[in-house]
C-alpha positions as a LaTeX table, in Angstrom:
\begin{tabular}{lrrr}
\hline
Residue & $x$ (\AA) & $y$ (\AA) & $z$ (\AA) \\
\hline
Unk1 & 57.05 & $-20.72$ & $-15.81$ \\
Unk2 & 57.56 & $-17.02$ & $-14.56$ \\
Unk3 & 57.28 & $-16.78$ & $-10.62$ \\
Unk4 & 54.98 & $-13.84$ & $-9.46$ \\
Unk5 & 57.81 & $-11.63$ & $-8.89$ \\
Unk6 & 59.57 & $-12.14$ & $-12.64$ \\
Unk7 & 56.00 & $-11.62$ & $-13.73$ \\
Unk8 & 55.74 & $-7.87$ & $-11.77$ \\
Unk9 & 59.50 & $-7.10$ & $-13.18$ \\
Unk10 & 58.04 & $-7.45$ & $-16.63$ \\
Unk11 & 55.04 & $-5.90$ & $-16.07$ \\
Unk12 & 57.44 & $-2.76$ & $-14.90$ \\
Unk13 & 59.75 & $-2.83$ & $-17.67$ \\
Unk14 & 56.24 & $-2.76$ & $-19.94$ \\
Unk15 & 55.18 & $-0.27$ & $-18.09$ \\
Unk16 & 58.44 & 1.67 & $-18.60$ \\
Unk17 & 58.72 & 1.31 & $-22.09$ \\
Unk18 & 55.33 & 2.54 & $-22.77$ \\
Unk19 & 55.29 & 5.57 & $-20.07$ \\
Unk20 & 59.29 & 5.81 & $-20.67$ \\
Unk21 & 58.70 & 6.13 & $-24.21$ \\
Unk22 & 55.83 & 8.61 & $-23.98$ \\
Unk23 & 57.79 & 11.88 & $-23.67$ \\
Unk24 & 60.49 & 11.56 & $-26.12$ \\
Unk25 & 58.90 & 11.97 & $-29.55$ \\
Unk26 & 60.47 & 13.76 & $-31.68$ \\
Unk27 & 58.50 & 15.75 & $-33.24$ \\
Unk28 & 55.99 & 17.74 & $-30.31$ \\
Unk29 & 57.76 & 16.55 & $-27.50$ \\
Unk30 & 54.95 & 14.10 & $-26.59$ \\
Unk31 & 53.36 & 11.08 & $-28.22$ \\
Unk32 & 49.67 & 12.05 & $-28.62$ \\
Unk33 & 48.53 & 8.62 & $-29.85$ \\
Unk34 & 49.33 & 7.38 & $-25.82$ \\
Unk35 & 46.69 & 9.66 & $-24.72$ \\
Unk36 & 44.39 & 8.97 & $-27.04$ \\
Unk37 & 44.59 & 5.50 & $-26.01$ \\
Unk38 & 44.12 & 6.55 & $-22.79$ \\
Unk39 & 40.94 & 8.82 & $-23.23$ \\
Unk40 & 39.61 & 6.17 & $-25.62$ \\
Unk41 & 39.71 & 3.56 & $-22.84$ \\
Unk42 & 38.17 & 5.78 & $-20.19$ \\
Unk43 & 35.13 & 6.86 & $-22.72$ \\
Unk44 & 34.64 & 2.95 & $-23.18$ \\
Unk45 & 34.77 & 2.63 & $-19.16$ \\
Unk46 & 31.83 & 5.33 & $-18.81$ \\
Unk47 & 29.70 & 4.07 & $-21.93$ \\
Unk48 & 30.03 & 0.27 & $-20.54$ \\
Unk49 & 28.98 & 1.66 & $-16.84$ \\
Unk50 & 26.22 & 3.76 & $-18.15$ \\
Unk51 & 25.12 & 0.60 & $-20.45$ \\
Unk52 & 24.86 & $-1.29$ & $-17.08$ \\
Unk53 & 22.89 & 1.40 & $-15.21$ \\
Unk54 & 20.46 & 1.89 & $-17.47$ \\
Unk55 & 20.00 & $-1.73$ & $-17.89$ \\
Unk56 & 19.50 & $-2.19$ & $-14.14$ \\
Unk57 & 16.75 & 0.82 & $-13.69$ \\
Unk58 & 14.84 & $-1.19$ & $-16.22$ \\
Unk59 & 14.97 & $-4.64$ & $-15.24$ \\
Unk60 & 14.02 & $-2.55$ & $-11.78$ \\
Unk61 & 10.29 & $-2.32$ & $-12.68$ \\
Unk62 & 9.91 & $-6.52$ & $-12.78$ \\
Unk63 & 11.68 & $-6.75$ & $-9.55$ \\
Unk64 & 9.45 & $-7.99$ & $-6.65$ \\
Unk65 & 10.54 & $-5.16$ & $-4.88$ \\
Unk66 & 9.54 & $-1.95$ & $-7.37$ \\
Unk67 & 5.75 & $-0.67$ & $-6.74$ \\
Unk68 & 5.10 & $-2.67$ & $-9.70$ \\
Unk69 & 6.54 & $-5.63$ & $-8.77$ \\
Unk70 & 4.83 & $-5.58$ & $-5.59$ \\
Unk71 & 1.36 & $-4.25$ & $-7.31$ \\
Unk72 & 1.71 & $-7.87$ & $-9.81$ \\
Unk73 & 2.39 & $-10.10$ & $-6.34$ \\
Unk74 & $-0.46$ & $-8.95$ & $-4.76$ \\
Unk75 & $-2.74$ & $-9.10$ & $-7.61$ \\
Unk76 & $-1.77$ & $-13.09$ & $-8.37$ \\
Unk77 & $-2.33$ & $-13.30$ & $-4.26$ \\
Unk78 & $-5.91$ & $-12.62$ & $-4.34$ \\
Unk79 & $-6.33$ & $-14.47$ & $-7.50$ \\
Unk80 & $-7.23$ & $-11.51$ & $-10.23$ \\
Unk81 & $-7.28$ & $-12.08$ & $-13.64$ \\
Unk82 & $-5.79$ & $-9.79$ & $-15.72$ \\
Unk83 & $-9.67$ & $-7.46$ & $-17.01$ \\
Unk84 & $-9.50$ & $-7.06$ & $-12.95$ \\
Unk85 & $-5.57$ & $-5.74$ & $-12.87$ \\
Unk86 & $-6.39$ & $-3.83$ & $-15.63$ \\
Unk87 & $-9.48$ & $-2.00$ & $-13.94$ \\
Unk88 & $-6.62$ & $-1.64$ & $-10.81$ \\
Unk89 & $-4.50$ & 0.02 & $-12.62$ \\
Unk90 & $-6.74$ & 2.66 & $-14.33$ \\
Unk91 & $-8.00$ & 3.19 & $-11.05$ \\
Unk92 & $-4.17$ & 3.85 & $-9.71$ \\
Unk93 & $-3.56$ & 6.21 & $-13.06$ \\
Unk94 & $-6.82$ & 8.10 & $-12.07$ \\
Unk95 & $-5.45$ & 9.02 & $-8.86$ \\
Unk96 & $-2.32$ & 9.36 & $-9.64$ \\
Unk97 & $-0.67$ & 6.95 & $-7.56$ \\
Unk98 & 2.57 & 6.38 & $-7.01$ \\
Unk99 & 2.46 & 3.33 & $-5.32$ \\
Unk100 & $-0.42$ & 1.45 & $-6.69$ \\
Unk101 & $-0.22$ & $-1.53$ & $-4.09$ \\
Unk102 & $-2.18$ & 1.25 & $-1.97$ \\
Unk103 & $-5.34$ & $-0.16$ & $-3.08$ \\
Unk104 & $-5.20$ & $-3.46$ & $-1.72$ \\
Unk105 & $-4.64$ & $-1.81$ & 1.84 \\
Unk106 & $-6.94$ & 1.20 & 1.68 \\
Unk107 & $-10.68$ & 0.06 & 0.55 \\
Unk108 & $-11.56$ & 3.56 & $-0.30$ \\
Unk109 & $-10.07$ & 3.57 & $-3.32$ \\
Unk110 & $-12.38$ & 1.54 & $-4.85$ \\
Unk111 & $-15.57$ & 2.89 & $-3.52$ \\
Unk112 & $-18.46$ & 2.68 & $-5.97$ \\
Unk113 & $-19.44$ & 5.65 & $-6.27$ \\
Unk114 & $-16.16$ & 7.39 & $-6.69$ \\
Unk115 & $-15.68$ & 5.21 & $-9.58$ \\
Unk116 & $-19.08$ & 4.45 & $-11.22$ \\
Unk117 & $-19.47$ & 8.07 & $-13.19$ \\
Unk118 & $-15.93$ & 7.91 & $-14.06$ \\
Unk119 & $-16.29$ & 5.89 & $-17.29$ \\
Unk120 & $-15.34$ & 2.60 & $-15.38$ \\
Unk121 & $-16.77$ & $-0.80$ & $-14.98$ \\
Unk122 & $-20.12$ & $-1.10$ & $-13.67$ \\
Unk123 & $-20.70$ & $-0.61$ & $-9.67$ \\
Unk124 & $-21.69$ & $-4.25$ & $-9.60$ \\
Unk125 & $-17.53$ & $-5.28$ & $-11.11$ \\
Unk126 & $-16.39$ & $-2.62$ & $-8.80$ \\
Unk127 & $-18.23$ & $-3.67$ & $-5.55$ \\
Unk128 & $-17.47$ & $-7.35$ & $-6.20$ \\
Unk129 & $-13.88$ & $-6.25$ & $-6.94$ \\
Unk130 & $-13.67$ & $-4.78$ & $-3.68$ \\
Unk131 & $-15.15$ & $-7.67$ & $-1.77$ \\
Unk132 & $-12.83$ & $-10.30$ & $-3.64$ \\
Unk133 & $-9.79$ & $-7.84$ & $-2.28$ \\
Unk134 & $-11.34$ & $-6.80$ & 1.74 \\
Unk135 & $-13.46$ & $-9.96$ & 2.60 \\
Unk136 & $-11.02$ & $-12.27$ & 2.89 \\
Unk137 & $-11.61$ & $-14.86$ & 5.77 \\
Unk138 & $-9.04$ & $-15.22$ & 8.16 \\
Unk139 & $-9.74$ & $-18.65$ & 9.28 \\
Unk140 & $-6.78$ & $-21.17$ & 9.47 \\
Unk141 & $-6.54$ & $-24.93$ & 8.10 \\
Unk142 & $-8.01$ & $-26.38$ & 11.69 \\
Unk143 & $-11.52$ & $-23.28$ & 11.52 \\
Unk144 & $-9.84$ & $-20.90$ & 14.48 \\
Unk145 & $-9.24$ & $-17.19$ & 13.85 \\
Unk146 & $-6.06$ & $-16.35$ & 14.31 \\
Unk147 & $-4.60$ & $-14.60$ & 17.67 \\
Unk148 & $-2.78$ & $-11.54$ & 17.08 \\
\hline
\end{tabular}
């Protein structure tokens, strides 16, 4: 068993008989393969971090705190199904939102008559749509409103 300093004196006379070793070819005056191990092991380093970046910024969109994320919490909240996400979302994409959660905090969004020319549902889906998001009672277990 090597003690931690044995271990670092071995590790230096590696280290010297690589990097020792590097200058004294004989026939350019340096040992090219040494840097090409080199380069090769930082273009591995940048592929593998760029790998892991990427694969963050798209796990990023299911995270419960991307606009999506939030825009799917809120939905299974109020108790959508998915025809009414759907009409949510086209309504987002029509008005080019870029944070669709906007809807469930601004009711004009969804007004009827924005909406009913515009190739959507009917203003009957719409309306009730709207009144399954807004009209939510605030009544607590024991029948008292609660005191902000």
């Amino acid at each position: 068993m090597t003690t931690p300093i044995f271990s670092m004196l071995n590790i230096a006379e590696l280290t010297f008989a690589v990097f020792g070793a590097a200058g004294r070819s004989s026939r350019s005056g340096l040992d090219w393969t040494l840097f090409a191990w080199i380069g090769g092991g930082v273009v591995g380093v940048i592929i593998f971090v760029t790998l892991i970046v990427v694969l963050v910024k798209r796990r990023g969109g299911n995270a419960a705190y991307s606009h999506v994320g939030l825009f799917k919490q809120l939905c299974h909240v109020h108790g959508l199904d998915r025809k009414s996400q759907k009409l949510l979302r086209r309504v987002a994409d029509y008005f080019r939102m870029p944070q669709p959660a906007r809807i469930f905090t601004e009711p004009h969004w969804l007004n009827p008559e924005k909406l009913g020319g515009l190739g959507f549902a009917d203003k009957d889906v719409i309306d009730n749509l709207r009144k399954k998001i807004f009209d939510i009672s605030l009544k607590t277990k024991s029948g008292d409103t609660p005191q902000s």
